[in-house]
ChimeraX commands (.cxc) that place a marker at each C-alpha (Angstrom):
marker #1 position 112.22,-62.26,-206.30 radius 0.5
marker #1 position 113.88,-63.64,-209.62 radius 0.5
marker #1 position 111.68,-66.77,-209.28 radius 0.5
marker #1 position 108.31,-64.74,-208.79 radius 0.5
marker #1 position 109.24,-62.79,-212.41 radius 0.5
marker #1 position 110.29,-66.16,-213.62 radius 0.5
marker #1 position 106.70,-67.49,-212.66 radius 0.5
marker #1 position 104.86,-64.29,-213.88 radius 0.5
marker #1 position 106.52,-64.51,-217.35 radius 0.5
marker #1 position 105.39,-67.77,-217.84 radius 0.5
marker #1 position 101.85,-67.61,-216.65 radius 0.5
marker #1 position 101.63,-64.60,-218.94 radius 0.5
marker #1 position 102.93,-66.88,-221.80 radius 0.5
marker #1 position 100.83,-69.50,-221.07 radius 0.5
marker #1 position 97.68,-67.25,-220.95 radius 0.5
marker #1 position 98.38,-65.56,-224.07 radius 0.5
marker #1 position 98.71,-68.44,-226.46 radius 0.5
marker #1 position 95.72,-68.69,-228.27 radius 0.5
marker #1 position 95.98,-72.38,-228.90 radius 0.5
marker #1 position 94.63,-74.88,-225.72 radius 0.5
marker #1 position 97.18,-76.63,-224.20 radius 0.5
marker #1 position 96.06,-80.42,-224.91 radius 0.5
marker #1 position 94.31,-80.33,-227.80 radius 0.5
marker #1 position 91.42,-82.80,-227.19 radius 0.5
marker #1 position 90.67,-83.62,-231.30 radius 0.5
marker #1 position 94.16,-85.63,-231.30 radius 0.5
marker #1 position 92.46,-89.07,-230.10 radius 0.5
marker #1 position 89.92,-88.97,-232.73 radius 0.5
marker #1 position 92.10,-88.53,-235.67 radius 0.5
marker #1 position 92.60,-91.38,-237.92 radius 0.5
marker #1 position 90.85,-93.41,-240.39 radius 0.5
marker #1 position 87.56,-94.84,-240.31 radius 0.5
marker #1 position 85.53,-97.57,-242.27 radius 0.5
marker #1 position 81.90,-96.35,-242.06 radius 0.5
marker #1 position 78.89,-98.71,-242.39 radius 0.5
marker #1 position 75.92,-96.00,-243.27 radius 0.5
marker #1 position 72.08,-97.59,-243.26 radius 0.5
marker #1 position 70.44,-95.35,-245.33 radius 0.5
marker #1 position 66.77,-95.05,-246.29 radius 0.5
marker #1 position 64.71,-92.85,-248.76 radius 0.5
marker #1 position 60.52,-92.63,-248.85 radius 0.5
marker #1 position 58.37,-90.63,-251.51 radius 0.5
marker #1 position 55.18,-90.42,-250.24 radius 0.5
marker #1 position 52.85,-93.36,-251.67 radius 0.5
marker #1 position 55.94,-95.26,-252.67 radius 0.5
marker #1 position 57.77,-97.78,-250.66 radius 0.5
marker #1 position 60.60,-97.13,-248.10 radius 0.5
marker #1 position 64.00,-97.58,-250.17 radius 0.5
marker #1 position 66.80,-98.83,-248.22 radius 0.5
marker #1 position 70.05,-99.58,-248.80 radius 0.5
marker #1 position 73.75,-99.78,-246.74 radius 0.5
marker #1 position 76.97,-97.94,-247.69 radius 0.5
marker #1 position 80.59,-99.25,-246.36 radius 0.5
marker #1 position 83.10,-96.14,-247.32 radius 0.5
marker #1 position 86.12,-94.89,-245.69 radius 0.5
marker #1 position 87.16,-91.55,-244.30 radius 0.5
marker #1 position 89.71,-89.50,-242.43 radius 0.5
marker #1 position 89.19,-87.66,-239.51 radius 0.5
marker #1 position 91.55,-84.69,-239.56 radius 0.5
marker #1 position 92.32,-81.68,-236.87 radius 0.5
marker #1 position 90.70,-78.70,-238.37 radius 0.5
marker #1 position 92.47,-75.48,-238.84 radius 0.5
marker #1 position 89.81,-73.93,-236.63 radius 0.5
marker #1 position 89.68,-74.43,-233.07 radius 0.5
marker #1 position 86.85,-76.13,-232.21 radius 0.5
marker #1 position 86.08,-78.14,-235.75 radius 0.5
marker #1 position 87.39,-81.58,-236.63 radius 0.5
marker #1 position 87.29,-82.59,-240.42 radius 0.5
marker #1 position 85.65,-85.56,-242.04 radius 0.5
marker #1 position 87.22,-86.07,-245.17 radius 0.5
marker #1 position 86.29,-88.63,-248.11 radius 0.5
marker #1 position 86.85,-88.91,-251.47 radius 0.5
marker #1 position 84.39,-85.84,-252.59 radius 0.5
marker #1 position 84.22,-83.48,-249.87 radius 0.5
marker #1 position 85.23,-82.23,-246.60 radius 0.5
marker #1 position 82.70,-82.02,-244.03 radius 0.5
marker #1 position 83.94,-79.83,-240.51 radius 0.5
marker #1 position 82.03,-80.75,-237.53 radius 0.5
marker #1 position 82.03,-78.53,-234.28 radius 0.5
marker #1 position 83.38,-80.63,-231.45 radius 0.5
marker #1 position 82.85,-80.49,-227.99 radius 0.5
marker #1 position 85.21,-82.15,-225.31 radius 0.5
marker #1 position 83.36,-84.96,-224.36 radius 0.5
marker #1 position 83.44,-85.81,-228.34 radius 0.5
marker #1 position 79.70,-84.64,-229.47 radius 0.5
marker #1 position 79.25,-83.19,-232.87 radius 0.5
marker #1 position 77.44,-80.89,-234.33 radius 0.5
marker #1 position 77.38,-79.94,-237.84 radius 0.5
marker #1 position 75.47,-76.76,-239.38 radius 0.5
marker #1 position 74.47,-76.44,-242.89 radius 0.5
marker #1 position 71.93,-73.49,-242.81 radius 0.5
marker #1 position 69.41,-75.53,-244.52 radius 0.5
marker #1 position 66.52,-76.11,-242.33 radius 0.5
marker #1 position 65.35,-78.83,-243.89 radius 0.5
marker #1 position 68.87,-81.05,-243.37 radius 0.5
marker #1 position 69.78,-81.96,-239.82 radius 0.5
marker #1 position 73.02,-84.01,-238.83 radius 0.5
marker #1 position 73.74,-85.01,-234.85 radius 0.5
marker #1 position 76.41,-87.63,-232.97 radius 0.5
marker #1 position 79.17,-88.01,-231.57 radius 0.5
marker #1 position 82.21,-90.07,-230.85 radius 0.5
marker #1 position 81.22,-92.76,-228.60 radius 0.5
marker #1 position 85.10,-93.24,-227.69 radius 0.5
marker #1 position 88.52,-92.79,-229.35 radius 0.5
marker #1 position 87.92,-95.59,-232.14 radius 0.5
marker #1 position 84.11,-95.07,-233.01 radius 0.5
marker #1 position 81.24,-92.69,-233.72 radius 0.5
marker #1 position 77.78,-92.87,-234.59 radius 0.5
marker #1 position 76.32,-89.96,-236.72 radius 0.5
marker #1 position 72.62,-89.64,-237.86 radius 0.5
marker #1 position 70.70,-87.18,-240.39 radius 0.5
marker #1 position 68.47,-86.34,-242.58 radius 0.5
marker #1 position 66.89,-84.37,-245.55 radius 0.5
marker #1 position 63.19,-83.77,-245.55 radius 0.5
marker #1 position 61.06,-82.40,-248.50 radius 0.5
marker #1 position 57.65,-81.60,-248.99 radius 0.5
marker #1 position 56.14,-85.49,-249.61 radius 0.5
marker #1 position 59.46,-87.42,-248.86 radius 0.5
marker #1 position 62.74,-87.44,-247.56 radius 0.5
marker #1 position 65.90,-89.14,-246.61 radius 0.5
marker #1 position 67.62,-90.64,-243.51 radius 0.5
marker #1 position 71.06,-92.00,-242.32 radius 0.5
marker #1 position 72.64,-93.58,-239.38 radius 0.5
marker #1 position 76.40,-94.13,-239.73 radius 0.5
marker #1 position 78.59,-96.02,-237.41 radius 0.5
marker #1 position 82.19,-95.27,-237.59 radius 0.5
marker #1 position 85.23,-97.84,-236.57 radius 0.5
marker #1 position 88.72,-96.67,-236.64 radius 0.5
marker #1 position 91.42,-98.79,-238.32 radius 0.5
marker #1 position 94.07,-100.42,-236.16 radius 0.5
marker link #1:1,2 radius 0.2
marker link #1:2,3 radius 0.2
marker link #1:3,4 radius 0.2
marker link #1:4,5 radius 0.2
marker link #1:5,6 radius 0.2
marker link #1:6,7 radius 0.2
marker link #1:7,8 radius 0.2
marker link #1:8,9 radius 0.2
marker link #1:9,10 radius 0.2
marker link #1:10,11 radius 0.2
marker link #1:11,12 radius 0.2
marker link #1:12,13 radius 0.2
marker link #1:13,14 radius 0.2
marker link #1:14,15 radius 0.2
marker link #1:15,16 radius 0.2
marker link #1:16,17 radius 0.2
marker link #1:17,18 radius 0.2
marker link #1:18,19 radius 0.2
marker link #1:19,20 radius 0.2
marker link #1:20,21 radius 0.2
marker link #1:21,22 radius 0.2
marker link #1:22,23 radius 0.2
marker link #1:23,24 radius 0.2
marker link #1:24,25 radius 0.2
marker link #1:25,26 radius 0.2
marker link #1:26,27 radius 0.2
marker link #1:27,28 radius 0.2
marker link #1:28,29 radius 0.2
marker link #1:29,30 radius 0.2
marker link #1:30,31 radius 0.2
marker link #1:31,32 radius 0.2
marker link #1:32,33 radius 0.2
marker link #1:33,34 radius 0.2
marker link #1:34,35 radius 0.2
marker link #1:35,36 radius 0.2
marker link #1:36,37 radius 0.2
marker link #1:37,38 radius 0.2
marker link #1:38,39 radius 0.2
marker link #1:39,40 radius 0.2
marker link #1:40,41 radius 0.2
marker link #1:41,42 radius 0.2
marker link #1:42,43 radius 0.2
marker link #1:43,44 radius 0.2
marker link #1:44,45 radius 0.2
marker link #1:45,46 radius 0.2
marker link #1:46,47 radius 0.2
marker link #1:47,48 radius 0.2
marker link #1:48,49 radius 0.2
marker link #1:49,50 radius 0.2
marker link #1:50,51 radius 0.2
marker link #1:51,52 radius 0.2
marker link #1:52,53 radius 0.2
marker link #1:53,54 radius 0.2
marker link #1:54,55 radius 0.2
marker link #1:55,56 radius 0.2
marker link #1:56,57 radius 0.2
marker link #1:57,58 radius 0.2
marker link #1:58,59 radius 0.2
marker link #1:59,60 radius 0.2
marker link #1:60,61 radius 0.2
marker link #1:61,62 radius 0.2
marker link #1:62,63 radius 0.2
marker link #1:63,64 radius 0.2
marker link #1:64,65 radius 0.2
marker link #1:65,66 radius 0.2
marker link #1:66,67 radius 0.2
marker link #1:67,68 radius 0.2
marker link #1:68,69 radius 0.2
marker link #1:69,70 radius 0.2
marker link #1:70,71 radius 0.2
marker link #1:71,72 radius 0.2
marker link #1:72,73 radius 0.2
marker link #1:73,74 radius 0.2
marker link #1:74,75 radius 0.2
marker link #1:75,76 radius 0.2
marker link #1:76,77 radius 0.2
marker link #1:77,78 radius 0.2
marker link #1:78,79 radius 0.2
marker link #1:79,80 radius 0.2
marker link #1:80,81 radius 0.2
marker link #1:81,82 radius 0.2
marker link #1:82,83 radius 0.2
marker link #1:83,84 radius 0.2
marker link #1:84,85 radius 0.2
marker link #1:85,86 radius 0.2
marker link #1:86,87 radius 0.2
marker link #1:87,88 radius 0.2
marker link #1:88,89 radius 0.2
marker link #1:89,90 radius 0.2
marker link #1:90,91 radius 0.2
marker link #1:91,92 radius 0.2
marker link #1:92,93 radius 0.2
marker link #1:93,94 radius 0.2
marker link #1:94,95 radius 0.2
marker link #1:95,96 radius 0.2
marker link #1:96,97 radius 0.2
marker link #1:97,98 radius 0.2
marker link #1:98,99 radius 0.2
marker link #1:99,100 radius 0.2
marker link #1:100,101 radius 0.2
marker link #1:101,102 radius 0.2
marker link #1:102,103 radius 0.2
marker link #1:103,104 radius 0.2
marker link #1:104,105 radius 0.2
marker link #1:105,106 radius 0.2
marker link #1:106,107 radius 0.2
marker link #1:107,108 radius 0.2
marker link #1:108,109 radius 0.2
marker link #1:109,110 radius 0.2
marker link #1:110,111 radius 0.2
marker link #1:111,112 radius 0.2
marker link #1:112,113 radius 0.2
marker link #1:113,114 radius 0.2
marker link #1:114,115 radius 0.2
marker link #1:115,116 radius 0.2
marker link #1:116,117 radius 0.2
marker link #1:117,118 radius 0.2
marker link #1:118,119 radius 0.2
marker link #1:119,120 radius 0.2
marker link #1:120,121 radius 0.2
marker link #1:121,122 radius 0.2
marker link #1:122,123 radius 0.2
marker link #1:123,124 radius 0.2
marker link #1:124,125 radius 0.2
marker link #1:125,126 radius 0.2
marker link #1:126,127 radius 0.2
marker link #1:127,128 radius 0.2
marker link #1:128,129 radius 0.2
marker link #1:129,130 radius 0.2
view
């Protein structure tokens, strides 16, 4: 009888906590040397392109289900699912961001910003530091 109250007590405790019990965003943190083709078009002018190498950190978020990418001028939270696919919502229809981390040491992200005549597009490959 002791060991059933025992066992109630702690499934009780262990359903309560509102944290998960592996956190799944552990694997992913670290930091990253991005290589970032970018490219830029007015319409009538000719297709700019150019690449970016920059480094970032990938840090737990506060929030559950976020994970942070931070550089040296912002901090960017992504919504993370388990199997490591992002998704990142900035209320601006016109910008659009997708990816995901292909396994614990990279990810690929792609985006964009489209205007009326033109617009701008990115595809980022991520590569975690040893």
């Amino acid at each position: 009888m002791k060991l059933l109250y025992f066992f109630l007590v702690v499934c009780c405790l262990a359903c309560g906590c509102n944290k998960p019990i592996f956190d799944y965003r552990l694997k992913y943190v670290g930091e990253y040397t991005v290589r970032s083709i970018n490219s830029h078009w007015v319409m009538g002018q000719p297709v700019y392109l150019d690449t970016t190498i920059y480094q970032l950190s990938v840090r737990r978020s506060e929030n559950r289900y976020f994970i942070d990418f931070i550089n040296q001028n912002n901090v960017t939270s992504y919504l993370m699912e388990t199997d490591g696919t992002l998704h990142y919502d900035s209320g601006d229809p016109h910008y659009y961001v997708s990816g995901s981390f292909l396994d614990k040491n990279h990810f690929k992200l792609q985006g964009g910003y489209y205007f009326l005549g033109g617009g701008s597009n990115f595809n980022a490959d991520g590569t975690k530091q040893k």
